[in-house]
C-alpha positions in Angstrom: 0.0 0.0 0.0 1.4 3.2 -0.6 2.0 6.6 1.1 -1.1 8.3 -0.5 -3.3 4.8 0.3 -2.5 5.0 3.6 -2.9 8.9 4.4 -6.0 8.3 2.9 -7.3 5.6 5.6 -6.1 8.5 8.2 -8.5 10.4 6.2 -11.9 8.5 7.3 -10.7 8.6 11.0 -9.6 12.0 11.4 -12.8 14.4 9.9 -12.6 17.4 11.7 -9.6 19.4 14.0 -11.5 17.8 16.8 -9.9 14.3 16.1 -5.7 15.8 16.0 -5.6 14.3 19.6 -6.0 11.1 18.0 -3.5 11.5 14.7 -0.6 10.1 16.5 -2.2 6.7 17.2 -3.8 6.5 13.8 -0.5 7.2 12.0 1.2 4.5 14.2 -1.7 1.7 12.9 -0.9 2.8 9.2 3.0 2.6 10.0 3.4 6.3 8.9 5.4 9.3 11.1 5.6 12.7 10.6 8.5 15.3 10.5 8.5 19.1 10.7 10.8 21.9 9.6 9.8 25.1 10.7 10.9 28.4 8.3 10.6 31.9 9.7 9.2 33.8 6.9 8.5 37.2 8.4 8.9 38.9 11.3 8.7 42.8 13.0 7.8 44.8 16.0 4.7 46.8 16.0 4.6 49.7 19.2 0.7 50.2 20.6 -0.9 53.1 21.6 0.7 52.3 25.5 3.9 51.9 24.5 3.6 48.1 24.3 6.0 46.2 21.8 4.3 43.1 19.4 6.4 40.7 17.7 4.9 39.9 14.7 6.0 36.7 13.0 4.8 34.3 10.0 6.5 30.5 10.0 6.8 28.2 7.5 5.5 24.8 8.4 7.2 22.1 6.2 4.9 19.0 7.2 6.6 15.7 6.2 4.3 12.1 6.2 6.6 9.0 5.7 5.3 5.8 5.1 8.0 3.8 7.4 7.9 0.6 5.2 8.2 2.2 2.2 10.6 5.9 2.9 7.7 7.0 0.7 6.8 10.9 1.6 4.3 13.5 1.4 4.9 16.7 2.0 2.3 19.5 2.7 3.8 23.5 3.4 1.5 26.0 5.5 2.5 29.6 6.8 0.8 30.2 10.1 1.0 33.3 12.2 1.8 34.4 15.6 1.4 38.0 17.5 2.7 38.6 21.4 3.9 41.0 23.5 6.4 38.5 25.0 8.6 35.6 23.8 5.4 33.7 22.5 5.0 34.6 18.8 7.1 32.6 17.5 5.6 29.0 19.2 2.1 30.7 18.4 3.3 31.3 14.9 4.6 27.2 14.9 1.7 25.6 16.3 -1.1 27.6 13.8 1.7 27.0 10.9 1.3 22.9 12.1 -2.3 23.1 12.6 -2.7 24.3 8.9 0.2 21.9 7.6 -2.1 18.9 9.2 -6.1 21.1 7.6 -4.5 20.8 4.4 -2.7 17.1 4.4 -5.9 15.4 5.7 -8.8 17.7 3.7 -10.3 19.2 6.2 -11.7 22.5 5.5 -12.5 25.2 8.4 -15.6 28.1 7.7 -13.6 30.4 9.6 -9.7 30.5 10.5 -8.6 33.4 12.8 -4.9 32.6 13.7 -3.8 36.0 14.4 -5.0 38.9 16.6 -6.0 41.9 15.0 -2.7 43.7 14.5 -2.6 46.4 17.7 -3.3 49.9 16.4 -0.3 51.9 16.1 -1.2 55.7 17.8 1.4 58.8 17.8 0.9 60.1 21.2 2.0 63.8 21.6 3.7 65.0 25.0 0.0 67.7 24.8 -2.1 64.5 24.2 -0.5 62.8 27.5 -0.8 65.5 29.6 -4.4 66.1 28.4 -4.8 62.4 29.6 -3.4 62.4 32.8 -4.7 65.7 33.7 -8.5 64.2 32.9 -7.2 61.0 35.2 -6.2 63.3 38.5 -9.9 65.1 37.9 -12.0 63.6 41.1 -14.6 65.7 40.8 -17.9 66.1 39.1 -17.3 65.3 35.4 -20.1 67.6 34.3 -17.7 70.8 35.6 -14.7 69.7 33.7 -15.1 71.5 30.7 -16.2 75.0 32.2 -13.2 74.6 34.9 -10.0 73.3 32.5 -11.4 76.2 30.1 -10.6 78.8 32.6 -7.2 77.2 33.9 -6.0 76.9 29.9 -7.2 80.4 29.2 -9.7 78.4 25.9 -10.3 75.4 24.4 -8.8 72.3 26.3 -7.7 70.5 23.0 -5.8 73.9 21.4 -3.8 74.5 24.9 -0.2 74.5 24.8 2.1 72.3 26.8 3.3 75.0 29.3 -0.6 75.7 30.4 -1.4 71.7 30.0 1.8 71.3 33.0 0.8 74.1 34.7 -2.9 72.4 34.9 -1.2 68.7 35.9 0.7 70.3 38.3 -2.0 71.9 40.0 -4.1 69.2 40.1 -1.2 67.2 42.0 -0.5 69.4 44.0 -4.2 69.5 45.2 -4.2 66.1 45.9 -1.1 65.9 47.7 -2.9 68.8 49.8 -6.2 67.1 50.2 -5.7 63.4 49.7 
């Protein structure tokens, strides 16, 4: 029986993702093993909005079926893709890169394949736009007079107010609530 006989008997018993857990032990019964060699195809930093760095990577996945009586081989290629803030995009990247690899050897379709979070949104902060932030995040008091008091303290509209009145502002709140507690 050959490689693509016997891949196909793995076929009727694994029908859906559900059934990987299983692969190993129906590989073993049809006397085929598999190898992988893992490619990194792509990879770069994206910075978010709070400073945070992603590592963005795409992998290769090189899946190789050998039929152990035979050496005969099939081989089935898949890119899979992997997003973190930490050390983890790469083994994300590896194990969607496999799980495609093994979709596309056995047949089985998917209606809807998210591997990836949505790439984080990228966001120029400007020293005026942080300040505007914190100064909104030391205001303890009733939202509703925000607007009428920051007015008065910028000398116009809180949005157009330069960075020396924005610090001036910040400052003055902390030092209220050093004051006050």
């Amino acid at each position: 029986m050959c490689v693509a006989s016997k891949l196909f008997e793995v076929m009727k018993l694994i029908t859906t993702e559900q059934d990987f857990p299983k692969l190993r032990e129906v590989l073993a019964v049809q006397n085929l093993v598999a190898r992988t060699e893992y490619e990194l195809t792509r990879s770069s930093e994206r910075v978010d909005a709070k400073g945070v760095v992603w590592q963005v990577v795409t992998v290769s996945c090189r899946l190789v079926i050998i039929d152990i009586e035979s050496s005969e081989e099939i081989v089935n290629v898949a890119l899979g893709s992997g997003i973190d803030a930490g050390v983890m995009a790469v083994v994300n990247a590896q194990e969607m890169a496999l799980k495609r690899a093994w979709l596309g050897a056995l047949g089985i379709t998917q209606e809807v394949v998210q591997d990836v979070a949505p790439e984080p949104q990228i966001v120029v902060e400007t020293p005026e736009d942080k300040l505007r932030h914190e100064i909104k995040a030391l205001w303890r008091w009733d939202q509703a007079q925000f607007p009428d008091w920051i007015t008065k303290r910028v000398g116009g509209e809180f949005e157009s107010a330069d960075i020396v009145r924005l610090t001036a502002v910040r400052d003055e709140l902390k030092g209220y609530r050093k004051e006050h507690g």
